[in-house]
C-alpha positions as CSV (number, residue, x, y, z in Angstrom):
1,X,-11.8,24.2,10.0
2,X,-13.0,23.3,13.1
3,X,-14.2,19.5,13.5
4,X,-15.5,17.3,16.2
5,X,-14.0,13.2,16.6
6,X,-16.3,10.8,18.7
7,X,-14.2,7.9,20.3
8,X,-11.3,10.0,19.8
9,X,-9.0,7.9,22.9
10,X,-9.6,4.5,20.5
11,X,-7.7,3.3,18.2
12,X,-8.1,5.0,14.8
13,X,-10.0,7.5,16.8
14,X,-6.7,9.1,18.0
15,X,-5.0,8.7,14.7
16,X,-7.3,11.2,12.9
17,X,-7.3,13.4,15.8
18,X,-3.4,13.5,15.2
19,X,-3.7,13.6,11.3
20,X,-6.3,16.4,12.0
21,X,-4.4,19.0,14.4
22,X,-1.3,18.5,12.5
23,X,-2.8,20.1,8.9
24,X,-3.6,22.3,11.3
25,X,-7.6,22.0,12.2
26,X,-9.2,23.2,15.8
27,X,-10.2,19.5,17.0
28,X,-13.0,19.3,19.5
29,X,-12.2,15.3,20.7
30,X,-15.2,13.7,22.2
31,X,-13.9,10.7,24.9
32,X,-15.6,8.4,27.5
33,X,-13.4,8.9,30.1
34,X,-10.1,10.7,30.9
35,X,-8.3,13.0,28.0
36,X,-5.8,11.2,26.0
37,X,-1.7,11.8,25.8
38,X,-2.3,14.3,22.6
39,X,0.5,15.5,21.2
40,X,-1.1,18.7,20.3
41,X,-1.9,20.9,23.7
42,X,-4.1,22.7,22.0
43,X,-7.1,19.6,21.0
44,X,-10.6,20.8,23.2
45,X,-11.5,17.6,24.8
46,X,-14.8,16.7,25.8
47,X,-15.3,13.8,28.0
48,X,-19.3,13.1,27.9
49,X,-21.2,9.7,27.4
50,X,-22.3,9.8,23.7
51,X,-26.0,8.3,25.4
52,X,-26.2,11.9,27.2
53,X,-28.4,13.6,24.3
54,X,-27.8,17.4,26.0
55,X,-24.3,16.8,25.8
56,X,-24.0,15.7,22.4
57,X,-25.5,18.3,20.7
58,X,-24.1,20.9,22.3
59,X,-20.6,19.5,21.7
60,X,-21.5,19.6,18.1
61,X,-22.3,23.6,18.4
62,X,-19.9,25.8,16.4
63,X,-18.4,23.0,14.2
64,X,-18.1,22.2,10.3
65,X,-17.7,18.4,10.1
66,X,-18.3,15.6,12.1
67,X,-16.5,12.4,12.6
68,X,-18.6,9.8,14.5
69,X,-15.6,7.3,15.2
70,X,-17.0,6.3,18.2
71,X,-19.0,2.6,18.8
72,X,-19.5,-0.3,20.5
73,X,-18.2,-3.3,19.1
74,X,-17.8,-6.8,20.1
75,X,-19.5,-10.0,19.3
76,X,-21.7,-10.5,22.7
77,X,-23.5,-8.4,25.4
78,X,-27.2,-7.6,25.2
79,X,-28.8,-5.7,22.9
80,X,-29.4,-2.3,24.8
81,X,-26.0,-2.2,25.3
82,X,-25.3,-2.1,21.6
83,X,-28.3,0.2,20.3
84,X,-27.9,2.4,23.0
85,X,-23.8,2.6,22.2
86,X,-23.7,2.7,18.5
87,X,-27.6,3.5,17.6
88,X,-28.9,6.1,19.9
89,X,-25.5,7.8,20.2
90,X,-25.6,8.3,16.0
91,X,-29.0,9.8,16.4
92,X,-27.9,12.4,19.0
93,X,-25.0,13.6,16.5
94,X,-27.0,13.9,13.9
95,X,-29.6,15.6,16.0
96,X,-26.9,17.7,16.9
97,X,-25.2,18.5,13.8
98,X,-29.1,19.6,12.5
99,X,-29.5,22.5,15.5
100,X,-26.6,23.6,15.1
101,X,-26.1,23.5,11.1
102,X,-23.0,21.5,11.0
103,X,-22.7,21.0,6.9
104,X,-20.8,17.4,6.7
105,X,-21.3,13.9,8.9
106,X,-18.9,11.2,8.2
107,X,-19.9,8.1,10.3
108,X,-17.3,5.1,10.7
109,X,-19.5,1.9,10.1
110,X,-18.0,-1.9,9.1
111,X,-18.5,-4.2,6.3
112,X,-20.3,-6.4,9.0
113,X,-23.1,-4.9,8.0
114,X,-23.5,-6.5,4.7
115,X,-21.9,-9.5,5.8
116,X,-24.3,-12.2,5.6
117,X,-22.7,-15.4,6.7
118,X,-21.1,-16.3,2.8
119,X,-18.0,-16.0,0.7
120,X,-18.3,-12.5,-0.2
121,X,-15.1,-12.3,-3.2
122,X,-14.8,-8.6,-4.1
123,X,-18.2,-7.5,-3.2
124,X,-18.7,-4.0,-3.9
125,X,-21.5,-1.6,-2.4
126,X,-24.4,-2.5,-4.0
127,X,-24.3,-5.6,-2.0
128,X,-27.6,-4.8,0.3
129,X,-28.0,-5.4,4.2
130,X,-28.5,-8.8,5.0
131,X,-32.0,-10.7,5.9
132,X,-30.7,-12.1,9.0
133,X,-28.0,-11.1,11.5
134,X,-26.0,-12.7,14.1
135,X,-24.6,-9.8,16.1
136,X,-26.0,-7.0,17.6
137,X,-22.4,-5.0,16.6
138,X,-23.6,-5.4,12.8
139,X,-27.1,-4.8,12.9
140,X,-27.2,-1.6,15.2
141,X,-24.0,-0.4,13.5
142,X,-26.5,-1.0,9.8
143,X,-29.4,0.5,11.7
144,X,-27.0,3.4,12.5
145,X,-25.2,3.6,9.4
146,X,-28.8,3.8,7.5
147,X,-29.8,6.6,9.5
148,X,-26.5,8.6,8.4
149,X,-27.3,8.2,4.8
150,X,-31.0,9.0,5.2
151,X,-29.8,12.0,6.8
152,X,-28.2,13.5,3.7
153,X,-30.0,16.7,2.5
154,X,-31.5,17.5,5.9
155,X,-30.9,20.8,7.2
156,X,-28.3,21.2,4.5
157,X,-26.1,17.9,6.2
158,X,-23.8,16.0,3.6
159,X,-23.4,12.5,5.1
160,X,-21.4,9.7,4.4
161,X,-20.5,6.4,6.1
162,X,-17.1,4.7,5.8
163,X,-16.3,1.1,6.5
164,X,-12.8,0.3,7.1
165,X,-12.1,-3.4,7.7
166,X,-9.9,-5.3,10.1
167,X,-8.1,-1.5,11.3
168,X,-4.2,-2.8,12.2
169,X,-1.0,-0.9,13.0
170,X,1.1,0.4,15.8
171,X,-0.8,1.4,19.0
172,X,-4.2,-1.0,18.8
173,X,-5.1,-2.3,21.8
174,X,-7.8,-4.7,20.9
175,X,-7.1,-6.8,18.2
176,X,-3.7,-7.9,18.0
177,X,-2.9,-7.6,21.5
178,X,-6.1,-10.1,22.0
179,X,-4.6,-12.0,19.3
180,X,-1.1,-12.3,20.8
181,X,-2.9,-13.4,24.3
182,X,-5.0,-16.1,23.2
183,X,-1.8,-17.1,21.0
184,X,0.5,-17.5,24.1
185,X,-2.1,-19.5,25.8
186,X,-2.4,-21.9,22.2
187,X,-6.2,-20.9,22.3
188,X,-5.9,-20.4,18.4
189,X,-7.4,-22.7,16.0
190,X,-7.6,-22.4,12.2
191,X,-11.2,-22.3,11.0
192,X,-12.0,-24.3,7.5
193,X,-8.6,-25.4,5.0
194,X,-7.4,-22.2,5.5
195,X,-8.0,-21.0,1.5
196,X,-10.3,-17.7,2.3
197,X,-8.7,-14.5,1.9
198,X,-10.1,-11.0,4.0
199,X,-9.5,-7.5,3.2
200,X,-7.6,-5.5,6.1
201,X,-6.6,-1.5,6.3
202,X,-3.9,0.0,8.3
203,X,-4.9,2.0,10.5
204,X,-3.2,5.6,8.7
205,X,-4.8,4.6,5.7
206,X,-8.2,4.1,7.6
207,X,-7.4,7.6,8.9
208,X,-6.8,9.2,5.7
209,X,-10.0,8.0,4.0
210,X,-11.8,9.6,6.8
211,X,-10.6,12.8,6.1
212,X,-10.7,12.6,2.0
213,X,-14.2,11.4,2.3
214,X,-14.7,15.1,4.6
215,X,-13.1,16.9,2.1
216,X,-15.2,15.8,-1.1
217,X,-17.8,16.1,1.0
218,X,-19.2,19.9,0.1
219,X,-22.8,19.6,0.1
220,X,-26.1,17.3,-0.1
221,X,-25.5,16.5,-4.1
222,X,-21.8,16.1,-3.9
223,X,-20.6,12.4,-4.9
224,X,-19.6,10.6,-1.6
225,X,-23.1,12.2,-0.5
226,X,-25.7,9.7,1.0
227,X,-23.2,6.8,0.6
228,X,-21.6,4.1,2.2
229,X,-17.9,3.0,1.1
230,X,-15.5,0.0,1.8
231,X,-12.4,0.7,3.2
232,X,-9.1,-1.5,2.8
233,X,-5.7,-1.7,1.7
234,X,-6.9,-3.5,-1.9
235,X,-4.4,-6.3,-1.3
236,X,-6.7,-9.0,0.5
237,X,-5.0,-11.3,2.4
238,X,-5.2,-15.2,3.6
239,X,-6.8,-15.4,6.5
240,X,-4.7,-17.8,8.4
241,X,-1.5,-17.0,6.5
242,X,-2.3,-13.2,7.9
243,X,-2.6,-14.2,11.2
244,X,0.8,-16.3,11.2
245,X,2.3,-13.6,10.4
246,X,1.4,-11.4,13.3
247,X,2.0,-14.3,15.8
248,X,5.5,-14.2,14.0
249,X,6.0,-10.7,15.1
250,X,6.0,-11.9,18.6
251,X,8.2,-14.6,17.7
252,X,4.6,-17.0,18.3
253,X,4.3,-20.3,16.5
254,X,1.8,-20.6,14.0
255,X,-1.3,-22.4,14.6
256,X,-1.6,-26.1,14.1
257,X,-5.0,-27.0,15.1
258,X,-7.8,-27.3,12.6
259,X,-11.5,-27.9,12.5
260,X,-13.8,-27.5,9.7
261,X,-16.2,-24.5,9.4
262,X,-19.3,-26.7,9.8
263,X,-18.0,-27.7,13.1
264,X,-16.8,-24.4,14.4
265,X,-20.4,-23.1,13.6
266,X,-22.1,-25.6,15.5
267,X,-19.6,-25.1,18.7
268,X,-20.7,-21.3,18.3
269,X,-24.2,-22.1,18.4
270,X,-23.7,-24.6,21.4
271,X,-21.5,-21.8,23.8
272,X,-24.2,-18.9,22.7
273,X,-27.0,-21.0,24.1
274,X,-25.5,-22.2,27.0
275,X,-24.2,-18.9,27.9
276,X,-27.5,-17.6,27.5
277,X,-28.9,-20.5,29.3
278,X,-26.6,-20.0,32.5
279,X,-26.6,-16.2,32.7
280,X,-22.9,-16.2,32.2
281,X,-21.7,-12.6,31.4
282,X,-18.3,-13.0,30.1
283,X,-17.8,-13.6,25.8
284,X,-18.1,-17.1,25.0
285,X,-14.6,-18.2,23.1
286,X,-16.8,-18.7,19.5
287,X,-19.7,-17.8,18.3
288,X,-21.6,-19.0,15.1
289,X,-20.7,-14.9,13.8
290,X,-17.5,-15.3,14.6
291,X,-16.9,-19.1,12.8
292,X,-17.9,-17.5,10.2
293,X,-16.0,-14.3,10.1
294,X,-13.1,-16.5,10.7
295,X,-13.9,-19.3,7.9
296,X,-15.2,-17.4,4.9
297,X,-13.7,-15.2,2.6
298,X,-14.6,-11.1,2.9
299,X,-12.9,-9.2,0.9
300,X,-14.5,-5.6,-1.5
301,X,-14.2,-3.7,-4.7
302,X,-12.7,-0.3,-3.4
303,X,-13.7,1.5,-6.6
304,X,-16.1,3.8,-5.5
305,X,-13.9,5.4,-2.8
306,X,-11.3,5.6,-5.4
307,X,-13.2,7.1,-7.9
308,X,-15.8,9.9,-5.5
309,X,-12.9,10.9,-3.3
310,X,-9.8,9.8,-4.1
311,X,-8.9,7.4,-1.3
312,X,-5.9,5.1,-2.3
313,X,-3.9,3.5,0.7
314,X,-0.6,5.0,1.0
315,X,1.0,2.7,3.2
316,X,1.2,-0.8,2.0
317,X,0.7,-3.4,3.7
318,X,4.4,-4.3,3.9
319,X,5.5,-1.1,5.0
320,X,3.0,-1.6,8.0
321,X,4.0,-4.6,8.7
322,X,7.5,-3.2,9.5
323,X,6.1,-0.2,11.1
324,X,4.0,-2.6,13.6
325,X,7.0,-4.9,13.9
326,X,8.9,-2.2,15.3
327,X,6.6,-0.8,17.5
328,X,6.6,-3.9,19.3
329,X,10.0,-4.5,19.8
């Protein structure tokens, strides 16, 4: 089978590329910039902006499934940045996989995009878009992720969108190596009592419920067809707890300093107005979206991955915990 991986030099980008050539797929791998250390010689690499509409569909020419991996994310920068990144980018591929017939689309999306600022306790995916956003990550990744599903049963595509949430494990170079920095410079502080629990996925698991989801995938009228799915390892976590843990693995302290969620929002909405205010480009330290990411509970019913393509997460969250540990020492 021959597929095609945006943002295939990121994180769980590369892992599916592996997981992919080794069953023994032709992967065309679709990067930014220069090609990644694959293990596999053989992996095509295109190195294109995914904003470069030409490129983009023809990349997608002579290919059976799409992964669209590939996305800005973040919680500040303006908001061309982010439609053109993770909106106009999705339109090209599916543009793309149109002219040139390509039969299956799975988009990586996020549970941001339902995330609407409260405890959300085993929410499954019925739970609807929210009325009002506070990050241009989660509303262009839902205008993109919308535009996946409604492109089911066009041209004879079979779309789906996967959101995997909090991706962890051996060779990320975002989130807990961001983590770790602001940990050694006791930048961390715990947001509300510390009692609300998240869902995570590590980051082989993410990978394999990418390519389950392909494979159930046949055509227009098949079940994962036209649909969005939550991702995770179905153990949710605490929050705070979680993230002691990983400073642990570095031999960190855990954090000591607490404010309430009431007053981490209102510091977020202070530092996103004054940064606005003076023009500053950098990411303000906390944001009202991320006081709130970081204070309530997020955590989903898994059942409809289970049940319309088999996904269960094969690697607990234990044995990834010694698999990370390892890799860092």
């Amino acid at each position: 089978m021959k597929v095609l991986v945006t943002g295939a030099g990121g994180f769980l980008g590369l892992h599916l590329v592996e997981k992919l050539a080794a069953r023994g797929d032709a992967v065309r791998a679709v990067v930014r910039h220069s090609r990644p250390n694959f293990s596999d010689a053989s992996i095509e690499t295109v190195v294109t902006d995914l904003a470069d509409r030409a490129k983009v569909i023809e990349a997608c020419r002579g290919v059976d499934v799409v992964f669209h991996v590939a996305g800005q994310s973040g919680i500040w920068g303006p908001w061309s940045w982010y439609y053109r990144n993770n909106v106009l980018s999705t339109k090209h591929l599916i543009e793309g996989c149109w002219k040139h017939r390509v039969r299956r689309l799975v988009f990586t999306s996020s549970p941001s995009v339902a995330f609407d600022g409260t405890d959300q306790e085993k929410i499954d995916e019925t739970t609807g878009y929210p009325k009002k956003w506070l990050c241009h990550y989660a509303h262009t990744k839902a205008i993109a992720e919308r535009a996946v599903l409604e492109a089911n049963g066009e041209g004879k595509l079979a779309t789906c969108a996967l959101r995997p949430h909090l991706i962890w494990g051996p060779g990320d170079r975002s989130l807990i190596p961001r983590l770790f920095h602001r940990a050694r410079r006791r930048q961390l502080v715990q947001i509300g009592d510390g009692s609300n629990r998240v869902d995570t996925v590590y980051v082989e698991n993410a990978a394999d419920a990418h390519i389950a989801a392909a494979s159930a995938l046949d055509s227009p009228t098949s079940a994962p067809a036209g649909k969005a799915y939550f991702i995770s390892q179905d153990e949710p976590v605490g929050c705070w707890q979680w993230i002691n843990r990983l400073l642990s693995l570095e031999n960190l302290p855990p954090i000591e300093k607490k404010v309430s969620l009431k007053f981490a929002y209102r510091c977020g909405a202070f530092m996103e107005t004054a940064y606005k205010f003076l023009r500053l480009k950098d990411e303000p330290p906390l944001t009202r979206f991320l006081a709130l990411q970081l204070g309530r509970s997020h955590y989903f019913d898994i059942s409809r991955a289970r049940n319309d393509f088999g996904y269960t997460p094969t690697v607990s969250t234990e044995e990834g915990l010694k698999r990370l540990k390892s890799s860092l020492s």
